[in-house]
SEMI-701608 format. One record per residue (C-alpha): x, y, z; residue number from 1; residue in one letter. Coordinates in pm, 1 decimal. Each point is the difference from the previous one (the first is absolute). Layout:
% residues N
<east=X | north=Y | up=Z | lumza=NUM | keti=a>
...
This chain:
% residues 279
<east=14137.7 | north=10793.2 | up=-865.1 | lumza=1 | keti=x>
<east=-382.0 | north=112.8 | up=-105.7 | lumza=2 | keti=x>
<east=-251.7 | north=-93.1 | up=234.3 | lumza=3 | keti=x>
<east=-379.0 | north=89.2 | up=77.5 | lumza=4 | keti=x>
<east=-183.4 | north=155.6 | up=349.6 | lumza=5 | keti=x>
<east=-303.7 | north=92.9 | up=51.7 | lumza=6 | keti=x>
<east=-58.6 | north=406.1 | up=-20.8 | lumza=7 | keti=x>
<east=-53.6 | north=86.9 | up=353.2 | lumza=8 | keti=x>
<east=-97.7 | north=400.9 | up=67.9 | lumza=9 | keti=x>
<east=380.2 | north=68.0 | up=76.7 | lumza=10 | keti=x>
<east=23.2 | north=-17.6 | up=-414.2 | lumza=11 | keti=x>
<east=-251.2 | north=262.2 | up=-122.1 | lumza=12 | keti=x>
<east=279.2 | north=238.5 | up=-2.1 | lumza=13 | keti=x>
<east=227.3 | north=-175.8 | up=-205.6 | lumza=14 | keti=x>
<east=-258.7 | north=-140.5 | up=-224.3 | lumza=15 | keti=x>
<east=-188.7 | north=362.8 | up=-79.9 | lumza=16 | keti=x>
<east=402.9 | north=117.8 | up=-28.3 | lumza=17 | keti=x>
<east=48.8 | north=-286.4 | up=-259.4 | lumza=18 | keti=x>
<east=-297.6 | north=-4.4 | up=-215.5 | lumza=19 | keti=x>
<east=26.2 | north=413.2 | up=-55.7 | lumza=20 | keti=x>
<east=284.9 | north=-79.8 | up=-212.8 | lumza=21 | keti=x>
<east=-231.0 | north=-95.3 | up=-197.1 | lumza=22 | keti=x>
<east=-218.5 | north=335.1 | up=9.6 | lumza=23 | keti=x>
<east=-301.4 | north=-207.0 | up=154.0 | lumza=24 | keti=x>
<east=-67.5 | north=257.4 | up=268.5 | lumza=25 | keti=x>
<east=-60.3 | north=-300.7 | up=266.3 | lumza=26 | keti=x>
<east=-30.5 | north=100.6 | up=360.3 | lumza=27 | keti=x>
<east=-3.5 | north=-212.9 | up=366.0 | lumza=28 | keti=x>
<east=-349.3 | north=1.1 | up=-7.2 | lumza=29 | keti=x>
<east=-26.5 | north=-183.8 | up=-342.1 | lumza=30 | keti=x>
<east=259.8 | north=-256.5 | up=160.9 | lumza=31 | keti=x>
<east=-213.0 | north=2.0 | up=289.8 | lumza=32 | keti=x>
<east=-339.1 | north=-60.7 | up=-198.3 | lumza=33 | keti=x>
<east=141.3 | north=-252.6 | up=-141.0 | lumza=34 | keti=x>
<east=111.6 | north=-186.8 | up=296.8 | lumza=35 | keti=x>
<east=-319.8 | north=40.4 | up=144.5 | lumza=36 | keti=x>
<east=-181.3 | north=-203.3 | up=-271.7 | lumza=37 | keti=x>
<east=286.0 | north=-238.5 | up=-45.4 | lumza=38 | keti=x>
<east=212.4 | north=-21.1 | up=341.6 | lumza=39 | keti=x>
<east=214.7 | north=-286.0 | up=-90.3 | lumza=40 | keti=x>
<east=-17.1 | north=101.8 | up=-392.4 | lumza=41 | keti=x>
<east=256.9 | north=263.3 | up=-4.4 | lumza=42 | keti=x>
<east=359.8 | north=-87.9 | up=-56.2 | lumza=43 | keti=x>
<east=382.4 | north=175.2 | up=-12.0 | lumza=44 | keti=x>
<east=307.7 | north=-149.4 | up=-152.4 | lumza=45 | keti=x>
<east=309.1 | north=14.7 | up=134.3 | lumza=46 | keti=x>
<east=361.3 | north=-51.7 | up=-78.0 | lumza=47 | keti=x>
<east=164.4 | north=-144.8 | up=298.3 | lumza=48 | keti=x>
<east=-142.3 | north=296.8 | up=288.7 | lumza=49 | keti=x>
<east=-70.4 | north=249.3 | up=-309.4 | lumza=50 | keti=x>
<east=-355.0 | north=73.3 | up=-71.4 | lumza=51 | keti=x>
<east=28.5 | north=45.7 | up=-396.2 | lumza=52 | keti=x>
<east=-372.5 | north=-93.3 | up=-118.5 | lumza=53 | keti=x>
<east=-376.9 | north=7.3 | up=109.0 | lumza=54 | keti=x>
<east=-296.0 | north=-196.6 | up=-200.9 | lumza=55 | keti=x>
<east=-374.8 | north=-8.4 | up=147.5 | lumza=56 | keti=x>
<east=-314.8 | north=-287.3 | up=-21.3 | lumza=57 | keti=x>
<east=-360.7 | north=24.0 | up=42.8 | lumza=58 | keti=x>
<east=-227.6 | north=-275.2 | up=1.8 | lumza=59 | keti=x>
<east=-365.2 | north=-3.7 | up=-140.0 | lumza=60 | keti=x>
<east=-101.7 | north=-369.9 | up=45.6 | lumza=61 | keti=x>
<east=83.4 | north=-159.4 | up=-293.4 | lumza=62 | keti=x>
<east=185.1 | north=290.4 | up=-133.1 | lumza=63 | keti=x>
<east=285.0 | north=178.8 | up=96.6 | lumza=64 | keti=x>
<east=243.0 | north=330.0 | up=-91.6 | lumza=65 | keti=x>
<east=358.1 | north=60.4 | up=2.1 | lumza=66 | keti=x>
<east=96.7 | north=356.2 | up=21.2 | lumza=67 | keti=x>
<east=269.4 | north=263.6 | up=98.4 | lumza=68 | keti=x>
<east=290.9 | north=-267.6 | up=-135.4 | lumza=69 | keti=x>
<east=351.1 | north=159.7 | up=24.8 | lumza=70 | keti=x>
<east=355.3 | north=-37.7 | up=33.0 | lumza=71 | keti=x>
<east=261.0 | north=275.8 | up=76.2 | lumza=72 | keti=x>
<east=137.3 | north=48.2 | up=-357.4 | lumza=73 | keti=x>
<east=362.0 | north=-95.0 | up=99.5 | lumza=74 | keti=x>
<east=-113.5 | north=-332.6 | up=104.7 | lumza=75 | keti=x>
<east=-240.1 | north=-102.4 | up=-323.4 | lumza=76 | keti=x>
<east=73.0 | north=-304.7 | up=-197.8 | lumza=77 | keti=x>
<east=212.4 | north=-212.3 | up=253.0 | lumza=78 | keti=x>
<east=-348.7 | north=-210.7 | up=62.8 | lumza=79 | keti=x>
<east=-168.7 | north=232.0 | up=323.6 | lumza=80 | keti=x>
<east=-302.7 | north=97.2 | up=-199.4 | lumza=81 | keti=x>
<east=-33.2 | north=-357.3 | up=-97.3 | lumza=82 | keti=x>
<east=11.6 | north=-125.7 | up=333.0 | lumza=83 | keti=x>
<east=-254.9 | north=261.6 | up=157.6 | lumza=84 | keti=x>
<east=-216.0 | north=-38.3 | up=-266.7 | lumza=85 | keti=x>
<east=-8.2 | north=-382.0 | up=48.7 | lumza=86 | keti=x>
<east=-50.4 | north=83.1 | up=377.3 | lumza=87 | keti=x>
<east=-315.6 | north=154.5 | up=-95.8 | lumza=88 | keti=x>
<east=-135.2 | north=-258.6 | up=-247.5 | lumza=89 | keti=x>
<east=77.3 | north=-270.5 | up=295.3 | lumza=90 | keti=x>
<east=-168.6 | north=210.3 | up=238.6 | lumza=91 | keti=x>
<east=-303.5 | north=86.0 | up=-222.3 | lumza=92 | keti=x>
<east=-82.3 | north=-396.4 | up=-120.1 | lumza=93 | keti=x>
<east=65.1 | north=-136.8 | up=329.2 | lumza=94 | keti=x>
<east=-293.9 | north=254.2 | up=96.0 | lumza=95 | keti=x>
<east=-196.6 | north=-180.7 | up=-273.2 | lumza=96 | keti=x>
<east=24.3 | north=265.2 | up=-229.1 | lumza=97 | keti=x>
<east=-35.6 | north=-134.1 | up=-359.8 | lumza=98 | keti=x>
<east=51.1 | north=279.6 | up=-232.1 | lumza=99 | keti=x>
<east=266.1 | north=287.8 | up=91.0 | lumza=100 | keti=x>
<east=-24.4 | north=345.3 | up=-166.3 | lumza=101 | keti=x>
<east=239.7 | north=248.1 | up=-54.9 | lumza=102 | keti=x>
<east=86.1 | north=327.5 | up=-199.3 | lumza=103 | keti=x>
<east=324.8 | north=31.0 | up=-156.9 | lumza=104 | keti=x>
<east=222.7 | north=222.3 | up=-201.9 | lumza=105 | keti=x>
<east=21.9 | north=-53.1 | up=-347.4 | lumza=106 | keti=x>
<east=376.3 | north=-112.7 | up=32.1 | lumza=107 | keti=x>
<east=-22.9 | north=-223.1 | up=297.9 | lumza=108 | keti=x>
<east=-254.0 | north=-211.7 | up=-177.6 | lumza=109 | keti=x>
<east=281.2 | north=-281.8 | up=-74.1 | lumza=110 | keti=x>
<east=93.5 | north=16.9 | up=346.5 | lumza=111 | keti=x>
<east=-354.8 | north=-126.4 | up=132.4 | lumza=112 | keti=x>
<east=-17.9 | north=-184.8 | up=-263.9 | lumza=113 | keti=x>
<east=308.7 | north=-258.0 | up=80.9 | lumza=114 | keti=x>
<east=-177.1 | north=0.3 | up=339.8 | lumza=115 | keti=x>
<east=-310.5 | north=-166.3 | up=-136.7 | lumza=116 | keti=x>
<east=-236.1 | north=301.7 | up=-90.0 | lumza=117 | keti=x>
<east=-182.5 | north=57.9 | up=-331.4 | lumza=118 | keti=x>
<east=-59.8 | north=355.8 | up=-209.2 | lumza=119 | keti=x>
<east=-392.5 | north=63.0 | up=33.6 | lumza=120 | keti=x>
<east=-39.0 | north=339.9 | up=-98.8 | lumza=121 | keti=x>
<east=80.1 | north=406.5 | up=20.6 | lumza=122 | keti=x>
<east=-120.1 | north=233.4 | up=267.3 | lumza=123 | keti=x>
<east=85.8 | north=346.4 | up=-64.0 | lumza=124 | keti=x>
<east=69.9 | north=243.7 | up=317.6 | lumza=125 | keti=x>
<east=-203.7 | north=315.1 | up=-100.4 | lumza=126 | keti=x>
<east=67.8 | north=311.9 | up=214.2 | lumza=127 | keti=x>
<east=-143.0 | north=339.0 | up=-9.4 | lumza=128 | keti=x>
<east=-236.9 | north=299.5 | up=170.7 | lumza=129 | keti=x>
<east=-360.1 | north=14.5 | up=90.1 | lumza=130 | keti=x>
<east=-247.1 | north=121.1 | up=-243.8 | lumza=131 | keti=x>
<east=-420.2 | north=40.3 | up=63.7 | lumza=132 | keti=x>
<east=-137.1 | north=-192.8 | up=-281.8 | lumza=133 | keti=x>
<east=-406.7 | north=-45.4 | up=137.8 | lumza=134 | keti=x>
<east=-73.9 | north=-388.8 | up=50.5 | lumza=135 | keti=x>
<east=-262.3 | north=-91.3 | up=-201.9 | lumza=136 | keti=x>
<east=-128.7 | north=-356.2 | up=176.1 | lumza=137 | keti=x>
<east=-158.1 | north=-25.8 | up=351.6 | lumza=138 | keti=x>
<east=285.6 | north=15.4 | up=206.6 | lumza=139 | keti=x>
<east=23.2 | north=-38.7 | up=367.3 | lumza=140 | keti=x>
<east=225.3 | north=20.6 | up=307.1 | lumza=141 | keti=x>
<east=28.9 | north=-355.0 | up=117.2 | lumza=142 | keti=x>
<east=-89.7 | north=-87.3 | up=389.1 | lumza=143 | keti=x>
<east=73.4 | north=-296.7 | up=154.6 | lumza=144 | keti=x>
<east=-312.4 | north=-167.9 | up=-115.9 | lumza=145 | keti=x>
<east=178.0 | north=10.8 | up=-288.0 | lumza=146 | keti=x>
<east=300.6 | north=-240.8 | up=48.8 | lumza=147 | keti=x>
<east=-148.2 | north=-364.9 | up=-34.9 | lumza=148 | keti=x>
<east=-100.5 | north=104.3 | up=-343.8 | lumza=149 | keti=x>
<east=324.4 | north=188.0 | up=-103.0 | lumza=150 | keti=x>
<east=147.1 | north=-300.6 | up=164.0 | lumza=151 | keti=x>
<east=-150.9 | north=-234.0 | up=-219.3 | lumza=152 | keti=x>
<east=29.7 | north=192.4 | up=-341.4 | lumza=153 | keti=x>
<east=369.8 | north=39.6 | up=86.3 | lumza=154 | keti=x>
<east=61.3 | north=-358.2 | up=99.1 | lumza=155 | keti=x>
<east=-103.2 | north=-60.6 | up=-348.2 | lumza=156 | keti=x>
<east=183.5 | north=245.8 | up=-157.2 | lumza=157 | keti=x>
<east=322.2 | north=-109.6 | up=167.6 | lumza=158 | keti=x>
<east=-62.8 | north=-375.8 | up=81.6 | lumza=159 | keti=x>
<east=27.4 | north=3.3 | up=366.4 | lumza=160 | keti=x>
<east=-125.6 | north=197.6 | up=282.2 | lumza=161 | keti=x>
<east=147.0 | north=330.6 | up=76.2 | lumza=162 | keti=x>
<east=-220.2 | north=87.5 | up=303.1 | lumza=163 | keti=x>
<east=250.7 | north=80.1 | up=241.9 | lumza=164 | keti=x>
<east=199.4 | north=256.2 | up=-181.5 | lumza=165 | keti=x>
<east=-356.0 | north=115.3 | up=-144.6 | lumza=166 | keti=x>
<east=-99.2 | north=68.2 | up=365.0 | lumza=167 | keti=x>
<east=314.3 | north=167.6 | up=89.1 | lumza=168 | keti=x>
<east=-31.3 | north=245.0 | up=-310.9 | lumza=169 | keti=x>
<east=-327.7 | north=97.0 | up=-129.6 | lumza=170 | keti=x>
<east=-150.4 | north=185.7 | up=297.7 | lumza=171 | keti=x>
<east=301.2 | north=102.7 | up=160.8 | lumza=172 | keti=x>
<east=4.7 | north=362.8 | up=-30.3 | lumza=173 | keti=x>
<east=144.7 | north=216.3 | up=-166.7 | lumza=174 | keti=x>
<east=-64.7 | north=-293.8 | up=-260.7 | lumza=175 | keti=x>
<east=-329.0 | north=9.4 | up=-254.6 | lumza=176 | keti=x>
<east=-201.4 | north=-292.3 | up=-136.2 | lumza=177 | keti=x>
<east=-258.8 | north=36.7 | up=-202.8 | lumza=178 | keti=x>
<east=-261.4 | north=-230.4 | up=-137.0 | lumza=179 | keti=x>
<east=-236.3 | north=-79.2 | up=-352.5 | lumza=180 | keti=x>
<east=-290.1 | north=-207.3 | up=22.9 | lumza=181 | keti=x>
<east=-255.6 | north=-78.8 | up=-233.5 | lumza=182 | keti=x>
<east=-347.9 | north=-12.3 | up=223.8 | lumza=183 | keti=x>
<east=150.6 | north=-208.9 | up=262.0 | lumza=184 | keti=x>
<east=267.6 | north=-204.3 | up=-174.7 | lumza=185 | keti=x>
<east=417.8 | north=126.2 | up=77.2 | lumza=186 | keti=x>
<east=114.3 | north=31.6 | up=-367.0 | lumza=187 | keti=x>
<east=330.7 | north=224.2 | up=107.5 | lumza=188 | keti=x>
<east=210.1 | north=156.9 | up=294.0 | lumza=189 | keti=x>
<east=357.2 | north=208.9 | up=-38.0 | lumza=190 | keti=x>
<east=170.0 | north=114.3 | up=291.2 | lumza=191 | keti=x>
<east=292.3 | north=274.5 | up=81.6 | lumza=192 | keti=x>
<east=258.6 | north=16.1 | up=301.7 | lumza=193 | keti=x>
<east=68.6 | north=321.5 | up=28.4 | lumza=194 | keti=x>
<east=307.7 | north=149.1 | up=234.6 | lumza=195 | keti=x>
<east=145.7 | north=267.3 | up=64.6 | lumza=196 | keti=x>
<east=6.8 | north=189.1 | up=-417.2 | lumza=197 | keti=x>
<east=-80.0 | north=-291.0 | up=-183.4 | lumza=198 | keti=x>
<east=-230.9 | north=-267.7 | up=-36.8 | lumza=199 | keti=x>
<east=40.3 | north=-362.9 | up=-178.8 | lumza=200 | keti=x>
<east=-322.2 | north=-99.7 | up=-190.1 | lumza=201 | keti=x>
<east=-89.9 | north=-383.4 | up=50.6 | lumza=202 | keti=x>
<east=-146.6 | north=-254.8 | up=-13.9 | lumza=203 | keti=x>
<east=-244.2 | north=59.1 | up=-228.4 | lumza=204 | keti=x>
<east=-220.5 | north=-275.8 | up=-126.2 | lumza=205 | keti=x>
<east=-298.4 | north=38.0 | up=-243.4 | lumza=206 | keti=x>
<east=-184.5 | north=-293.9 | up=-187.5 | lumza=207 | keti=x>
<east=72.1 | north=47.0 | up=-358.9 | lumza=208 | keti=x>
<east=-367.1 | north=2.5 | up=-114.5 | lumza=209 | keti=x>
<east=40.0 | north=374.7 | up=221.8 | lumza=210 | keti=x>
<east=315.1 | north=136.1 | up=-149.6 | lumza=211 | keti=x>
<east=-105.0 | north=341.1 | up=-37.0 | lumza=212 | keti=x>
<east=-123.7 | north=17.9 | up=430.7 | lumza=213 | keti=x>
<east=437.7 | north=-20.7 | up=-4.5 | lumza=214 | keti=x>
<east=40.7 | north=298.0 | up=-162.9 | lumza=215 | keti=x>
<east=-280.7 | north=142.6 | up=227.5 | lumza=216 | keti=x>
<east=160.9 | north=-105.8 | up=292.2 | lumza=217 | keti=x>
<east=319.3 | north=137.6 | up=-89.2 | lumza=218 | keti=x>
<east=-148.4 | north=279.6 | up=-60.6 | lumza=219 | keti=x>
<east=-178.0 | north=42.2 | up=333.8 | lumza=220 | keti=x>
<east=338.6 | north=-88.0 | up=194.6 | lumza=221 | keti=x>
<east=205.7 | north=275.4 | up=-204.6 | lumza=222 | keti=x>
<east=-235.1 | north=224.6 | up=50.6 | lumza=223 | keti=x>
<east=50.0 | north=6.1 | up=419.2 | lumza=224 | keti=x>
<east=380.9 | north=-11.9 | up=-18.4 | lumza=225 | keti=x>
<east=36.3 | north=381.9 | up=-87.4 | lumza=226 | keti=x>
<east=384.2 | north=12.6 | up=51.0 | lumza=227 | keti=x>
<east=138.7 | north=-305.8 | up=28.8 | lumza=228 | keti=x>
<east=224.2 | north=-146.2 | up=-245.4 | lumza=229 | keti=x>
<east=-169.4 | north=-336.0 | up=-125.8 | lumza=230 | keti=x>
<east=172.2 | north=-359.8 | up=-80.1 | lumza=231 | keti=x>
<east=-159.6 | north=-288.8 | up=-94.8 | lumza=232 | keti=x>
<east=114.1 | north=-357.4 | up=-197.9 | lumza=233 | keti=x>
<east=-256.5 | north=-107.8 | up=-247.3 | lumza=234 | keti=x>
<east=24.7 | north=-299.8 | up=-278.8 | lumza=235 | keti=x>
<east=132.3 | north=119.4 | up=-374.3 | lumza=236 | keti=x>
<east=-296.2 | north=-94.6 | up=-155.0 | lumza=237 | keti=x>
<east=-254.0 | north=186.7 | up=250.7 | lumza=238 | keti=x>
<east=39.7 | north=241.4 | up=-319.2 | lumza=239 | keti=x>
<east=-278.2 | north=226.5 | up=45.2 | lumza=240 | keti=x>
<east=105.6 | north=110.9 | up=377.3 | lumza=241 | keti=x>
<east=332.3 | north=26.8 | up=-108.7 | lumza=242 | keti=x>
<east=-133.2 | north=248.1 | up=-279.5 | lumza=243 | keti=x>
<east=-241.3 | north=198.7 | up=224.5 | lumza=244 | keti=x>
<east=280.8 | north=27.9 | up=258.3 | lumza=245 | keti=x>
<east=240.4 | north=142.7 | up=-262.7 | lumza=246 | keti=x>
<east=-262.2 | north=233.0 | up=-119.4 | lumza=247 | keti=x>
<east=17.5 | north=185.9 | up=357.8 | lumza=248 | keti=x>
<east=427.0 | north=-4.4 | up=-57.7 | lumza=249 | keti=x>
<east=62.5 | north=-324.1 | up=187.6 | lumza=250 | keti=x>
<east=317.2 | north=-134.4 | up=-53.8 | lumza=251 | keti=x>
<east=117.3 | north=-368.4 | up=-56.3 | lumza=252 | keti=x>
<east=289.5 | north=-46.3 | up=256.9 | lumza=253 | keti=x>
<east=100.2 | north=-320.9 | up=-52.4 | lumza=254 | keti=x>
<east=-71.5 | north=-322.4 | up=-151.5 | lumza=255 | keti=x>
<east=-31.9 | north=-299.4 | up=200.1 | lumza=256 | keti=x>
<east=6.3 | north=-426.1 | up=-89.0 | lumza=257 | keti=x>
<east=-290.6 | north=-169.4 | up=219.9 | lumza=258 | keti=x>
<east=108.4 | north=-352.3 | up=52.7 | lumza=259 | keti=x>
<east=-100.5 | north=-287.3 | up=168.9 | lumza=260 | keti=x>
<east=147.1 | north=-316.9 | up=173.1 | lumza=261 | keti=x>
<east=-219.9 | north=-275.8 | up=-53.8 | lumza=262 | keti=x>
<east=-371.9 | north=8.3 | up=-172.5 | lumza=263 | keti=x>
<east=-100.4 | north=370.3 | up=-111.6 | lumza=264 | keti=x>
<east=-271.8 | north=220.8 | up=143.3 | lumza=265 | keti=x>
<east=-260.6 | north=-26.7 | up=-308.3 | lumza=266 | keti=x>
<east=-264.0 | north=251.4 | up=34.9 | lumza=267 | keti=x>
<east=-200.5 | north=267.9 | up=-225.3 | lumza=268 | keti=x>
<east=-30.4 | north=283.1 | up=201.1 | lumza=269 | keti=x>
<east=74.5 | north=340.0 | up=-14.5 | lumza=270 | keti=x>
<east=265.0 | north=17.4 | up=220.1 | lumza=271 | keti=x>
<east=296.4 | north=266.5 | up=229.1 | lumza=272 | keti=x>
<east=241.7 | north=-143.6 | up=179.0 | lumza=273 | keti=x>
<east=-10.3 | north=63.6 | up=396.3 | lumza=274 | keti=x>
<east=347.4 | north=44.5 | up=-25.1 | lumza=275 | keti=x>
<east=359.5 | north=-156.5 | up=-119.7 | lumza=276 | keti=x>
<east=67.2 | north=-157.5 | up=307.4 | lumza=277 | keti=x>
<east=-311.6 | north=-181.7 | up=54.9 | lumza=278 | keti=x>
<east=-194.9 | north=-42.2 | up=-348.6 | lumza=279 | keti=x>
């Protein structure tokens, strides 16, 4: 018979041993991240005493993420991914969350979908080297003076607040954050978490009206990874990145279905993702 626990630390090892079947190069210390900004988010699935699938929450006020969703593959379609994934919806509303994200792969779209979540768009996972390309808006390196304002452009970027996970990651070294501003005003900030040889660009979050400072902030990130290999998850329409990026012999990975349970996010901002797992 399925049933749900919570992920306690005695799991990373099975859960970084499950999800690498699916080539997503997870480690503890993701699981561990994770559990630190969501403690009672993080589920496992078993069968009977068998651990056979993982799936992990965050909460951002009203909004919330479901990430790292899988069941061992002899185990899928006999109704444990169902009944995790409900775990996490349960968990998520009863948090007040209102609107639950996720990404998903093109072919498991029907699955979410009989679960209650609608098609929004298509991210595209982007991956590639570092190239010097020089930044042509003011750029900065963000300090901590910095956060209530990257706080607040990213709340409304994203619809709720992200401040603990932005405190955690933007000036936590070897991480980099950089900031635009126009005279005093925050008009964009893009981060990268960098370990060991590669780094994961994100979030990034520019107002529209300042598309261009994106690019520049790319730009001034790629430029101080000199040999890592890069990742990031962008939207399908940010068209021009994904052009620029492809000019300097990025790749397109994958492609990815962002959906949502409950009202979309609605914004109009330039936007990369922090990461699949949390949005």
């Amino acid at each position: 018979m399925f049933h749900v626990e919570n992920m306690t630390p005695e799991d990373f090892e099975f859960a970084v041993r499950l999800s690498n079947t699916m080539n997503w190069e997870a480690t503890e210390e993701d699981f561990e991240f994770m559990m630190s900004l969501e403690p009672n988010g993080c589920f496992v699935l078993y069968h009977d005493s068998e651990r056979i699938g993982i799936a992990t929450t965050i909460s951002f006020e009203q909004v919330g993420w479901l990430g790292n969703v899988i069941v061992s593959e002899r185990h899928r379609g006999k109704g444990g991914g169902s009944l995790i994934v409900r775990k996490a919806i349960d968990y998520l509303t009863n948090k007040g969350v209102k609107t639950i994200g996720l990404y998903s792969y093109i072919d498991r779209i029907p699955f979410y979908t009989r679960l209650g979540f609608k098609f929004d768009s298509k991210f595209i996972v982007m991956r590639g080297n570092t190239f010097y390309e020089p930044a042509e808006c003011p750029i900065k390196t963000a300090s901590k003076d910095d956060l209530p304002a990257i706080e607040c452009l990213d709340r409304k970027c994203f619809g709720g607040s992200r401040v603990r996970l932005l405190e955690r990651i933007l000036f936590d070294q070897p991480n980099i954050c950089y900031v635009y501003k126009n005279a005093s005003n925050l008009v964009g900030y893009a981060v990268t978490k960098v370990t060991d040889e590669k780094s994961e660009i994100g979030p990034l979050v520019c107002q529209r009206e300042h598309a261009n400072a994106a690019l520049s902030l790319l730009s001034k990130l790629l430029g101080n990874l000199k040999g890592l290999e890069i990742f990031m998850c962008l939207p399908e329409k940010e068209t021009v990145i994904r052009n620029f990026l492809m000019q300097h012999k990025f790749r397109e990975q994958m492609v990815l279905a962002r959906m949502f349970y409950g009202p979309p996010i609605v914004n109009d901002f330039v936007y990369v993702a922090e990461s699949l797992e949390r949005g």
